[in-house]
C-alpha positions as CSV (number, residue, x, y, z in Angstrom):
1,X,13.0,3.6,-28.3
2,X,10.6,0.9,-27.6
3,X,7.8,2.9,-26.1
4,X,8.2,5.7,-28.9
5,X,7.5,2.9,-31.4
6,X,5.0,1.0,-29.6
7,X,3.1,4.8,-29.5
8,X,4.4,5.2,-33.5
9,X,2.6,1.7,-34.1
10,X,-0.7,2.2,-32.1
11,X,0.4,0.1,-29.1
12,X,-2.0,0.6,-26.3
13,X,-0.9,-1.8,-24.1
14,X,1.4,-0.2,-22.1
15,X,-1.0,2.9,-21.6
16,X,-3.9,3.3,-19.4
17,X,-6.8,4.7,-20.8
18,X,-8.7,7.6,-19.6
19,X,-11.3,6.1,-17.7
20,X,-8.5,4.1,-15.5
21,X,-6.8,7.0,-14.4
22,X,-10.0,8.7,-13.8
23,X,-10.6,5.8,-11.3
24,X,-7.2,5.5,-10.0
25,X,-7.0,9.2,-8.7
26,X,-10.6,9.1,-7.3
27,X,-9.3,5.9,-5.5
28,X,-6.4,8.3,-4.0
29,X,-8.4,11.1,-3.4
30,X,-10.6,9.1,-0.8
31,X,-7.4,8.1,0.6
32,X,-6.2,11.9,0.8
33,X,-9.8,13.0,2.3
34,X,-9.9,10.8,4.8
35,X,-6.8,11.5,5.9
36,X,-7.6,15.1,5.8
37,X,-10.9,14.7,7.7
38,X,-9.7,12.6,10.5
39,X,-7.2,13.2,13.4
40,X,-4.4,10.6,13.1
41,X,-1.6,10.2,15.3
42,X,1.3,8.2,14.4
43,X,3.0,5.7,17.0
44,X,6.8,5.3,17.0
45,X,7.8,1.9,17.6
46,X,11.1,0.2,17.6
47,X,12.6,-1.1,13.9
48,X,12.1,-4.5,13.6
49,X,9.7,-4.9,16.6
50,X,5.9,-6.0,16.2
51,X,4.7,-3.0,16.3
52,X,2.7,-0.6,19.1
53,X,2.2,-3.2,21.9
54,X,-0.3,-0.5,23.0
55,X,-2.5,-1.0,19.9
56,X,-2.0,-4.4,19.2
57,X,-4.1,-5.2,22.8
58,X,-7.0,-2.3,22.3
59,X,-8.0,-4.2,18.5
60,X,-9.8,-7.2,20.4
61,X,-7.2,-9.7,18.5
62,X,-4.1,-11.3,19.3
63,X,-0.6,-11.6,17.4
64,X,0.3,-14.8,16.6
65,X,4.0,-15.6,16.6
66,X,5.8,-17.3,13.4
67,X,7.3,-20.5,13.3
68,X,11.0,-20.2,13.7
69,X,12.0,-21.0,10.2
70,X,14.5,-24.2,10.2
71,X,18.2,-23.7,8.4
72,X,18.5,-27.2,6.2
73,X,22.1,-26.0,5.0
C-alpha cells in the first residue's frame, strides 16, 4: 500500500528517473560486451580456500594472511 500511495501522492523518492536507468544499463552492458568479446575461463578452486594459487602468483603481488582474530569470551 505504501508505494501505491507514495505514487498516488507524487512521491519520487523511491523511483529512479529515466536518465539513471539509462546509465545503469549502459553500465551493464559494458559489463555484458566485455564479457562477450573476451575469452574467459573460469578456475575451480576449493570452498573456503584463497583462491587459484595458480593466479594469485602470475598477478606480480602477494596474499597477505589475516590476523587470527582473538575469542575475548
Amino acid at each position: 500500500g505504501r508505494l501505491l500511495m507514495d505514487v498516488v501522492r507524487g512521491n519520487q523518492t523511491l523511483f529512479m528517473r529515466r536518465d539513471e536507468v539509462r546509465a545503469s544499463w549502459e553500465w551493464v552492458e559494458s559489463i555484458l560486451r566485455n564479457w562477450e568479446s573476451e575469452e574467459i575461463t573460469n578456475v575451480l578452486y576449493e570452498a573456503g580456500s584463497w583462491g587459484p594459487g595458480d593466479s594469485i602468483m602470475t598477478e606480480g603481488a602477494h596474499w597477505v594472511s589475516p590476523p587470527k582474530q582473538s575469542r575475548t569470551r
